[in-house]
C-alpha positions as CSV (number, residue, x, y, z in Angstrom):
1,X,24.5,91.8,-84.7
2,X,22.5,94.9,-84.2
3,X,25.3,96.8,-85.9
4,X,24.9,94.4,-88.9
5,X,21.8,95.5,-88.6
6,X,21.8,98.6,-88.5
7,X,24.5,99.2,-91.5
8,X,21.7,96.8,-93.6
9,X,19.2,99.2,-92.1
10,X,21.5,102.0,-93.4
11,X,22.0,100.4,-96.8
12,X,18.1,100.4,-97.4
13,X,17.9,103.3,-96.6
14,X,20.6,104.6,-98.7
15,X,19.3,102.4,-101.3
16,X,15.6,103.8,-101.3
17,X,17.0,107.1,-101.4
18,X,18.6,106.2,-104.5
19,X,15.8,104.4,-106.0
20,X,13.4,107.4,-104.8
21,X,16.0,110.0,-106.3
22,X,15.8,108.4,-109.7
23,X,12.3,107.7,-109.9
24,X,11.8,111.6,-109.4
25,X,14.6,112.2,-112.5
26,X,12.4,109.8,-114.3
27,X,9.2,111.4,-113.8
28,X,11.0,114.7,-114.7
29,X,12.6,113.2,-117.9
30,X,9.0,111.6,-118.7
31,X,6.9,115.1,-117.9
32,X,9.8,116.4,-120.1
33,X,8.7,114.4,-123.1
34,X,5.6,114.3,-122.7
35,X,5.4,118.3,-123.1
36,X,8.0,117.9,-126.4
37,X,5.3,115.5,-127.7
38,X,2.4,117.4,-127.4
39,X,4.3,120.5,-128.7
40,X,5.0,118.3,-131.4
41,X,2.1,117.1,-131.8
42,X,0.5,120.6,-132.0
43,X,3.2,121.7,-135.2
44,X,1.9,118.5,-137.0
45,X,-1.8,119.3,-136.7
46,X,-0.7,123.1,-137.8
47,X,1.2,121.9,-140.5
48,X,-1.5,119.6,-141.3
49,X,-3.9,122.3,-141.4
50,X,-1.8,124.6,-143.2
51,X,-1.6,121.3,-146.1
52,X,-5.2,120.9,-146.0
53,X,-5.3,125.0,-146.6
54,X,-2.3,124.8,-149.2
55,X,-3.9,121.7,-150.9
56,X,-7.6,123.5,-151.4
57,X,-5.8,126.7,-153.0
58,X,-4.0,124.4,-155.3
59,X,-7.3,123.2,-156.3
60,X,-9.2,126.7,-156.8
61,X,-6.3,127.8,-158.6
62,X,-6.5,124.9,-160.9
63,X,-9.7,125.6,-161.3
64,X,-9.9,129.0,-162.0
65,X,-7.1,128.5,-164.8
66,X,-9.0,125.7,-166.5
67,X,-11.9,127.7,-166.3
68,X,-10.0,130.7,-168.5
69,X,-8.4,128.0,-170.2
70,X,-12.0,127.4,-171.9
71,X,-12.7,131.2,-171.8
72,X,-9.9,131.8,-173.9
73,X,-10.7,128.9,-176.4
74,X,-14.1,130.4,-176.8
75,X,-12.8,133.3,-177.5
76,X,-10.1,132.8,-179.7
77,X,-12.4,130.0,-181.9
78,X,-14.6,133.3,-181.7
79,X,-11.7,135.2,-183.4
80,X,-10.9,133.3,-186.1
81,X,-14.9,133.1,-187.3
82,X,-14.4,136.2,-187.3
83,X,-11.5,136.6,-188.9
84,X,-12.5,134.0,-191.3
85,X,-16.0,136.1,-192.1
86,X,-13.8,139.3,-192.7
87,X,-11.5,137.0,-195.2
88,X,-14.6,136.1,-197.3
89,X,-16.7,139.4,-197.1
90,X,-13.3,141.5,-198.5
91,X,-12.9,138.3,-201.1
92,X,-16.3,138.8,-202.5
93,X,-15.5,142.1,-202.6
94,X,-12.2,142.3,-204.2
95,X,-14.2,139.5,-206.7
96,X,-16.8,142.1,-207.2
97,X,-14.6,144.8,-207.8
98,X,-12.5,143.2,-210.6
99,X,-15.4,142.4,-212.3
100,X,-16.6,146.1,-211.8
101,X,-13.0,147.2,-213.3
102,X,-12.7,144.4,-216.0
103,X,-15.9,145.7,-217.4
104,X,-15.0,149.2,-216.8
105,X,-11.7,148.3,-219.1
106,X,-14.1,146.4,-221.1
107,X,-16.2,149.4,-222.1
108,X,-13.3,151.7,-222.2
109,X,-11.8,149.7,-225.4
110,X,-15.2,149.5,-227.1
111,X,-15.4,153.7,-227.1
């Protein structure tokens, strides 16, 4: 009976070891993955920064080409009254000048 006993005693003891043994590989494999996560967890809130960062130059650069967007419009509607103005100043001239020459012609036949 004391040898039953002691092989139970044995088996316990074999068994906590066992028990003991994995609980440590456990802890290991948990300390393990905690350390991935928070690694992890540090490339998201980089790569969430580097969004937030990506996101705000998106919206300057928007910005800025809107913003020469309108500067060009302004300009180019600034052109074309100019252009226009041109048109009709050398029209009233040419106008003027064949009036200038039909009379010219005009006066030439009467001598």
């Amino acid at each position: 009976m004391v040898e039953e006993r002691e092989e139970e005693l044995e088996a316990e003891r074999q068994a906590r070891s066992k028990a003991e043994k994995q609980r440590s590989d456990l802890t290991r494999t948990i300390s393990g993955l905690n350390d991935r996560l928070e690694e992890s967890s540090g490339a998201s809130d980089a790569q969430i920064e580097l969004s937030k960062k990506l996101e705000a130059q998106v919206a300057k650069a928007k910005k800025d080409i809107e913003e020469c967007k309108i500067q060009c419009e302004s300009v180019t509607s600034g052109l074309k009254k100019k252009q226009q103005d041109s048109i009709s100043e050398m029209t009233e001239q040419v106008e003027q000048l064949q009036k200038i020459t039909n009379k010219i012609n005009k006066d030439k036949s009467a001598i």
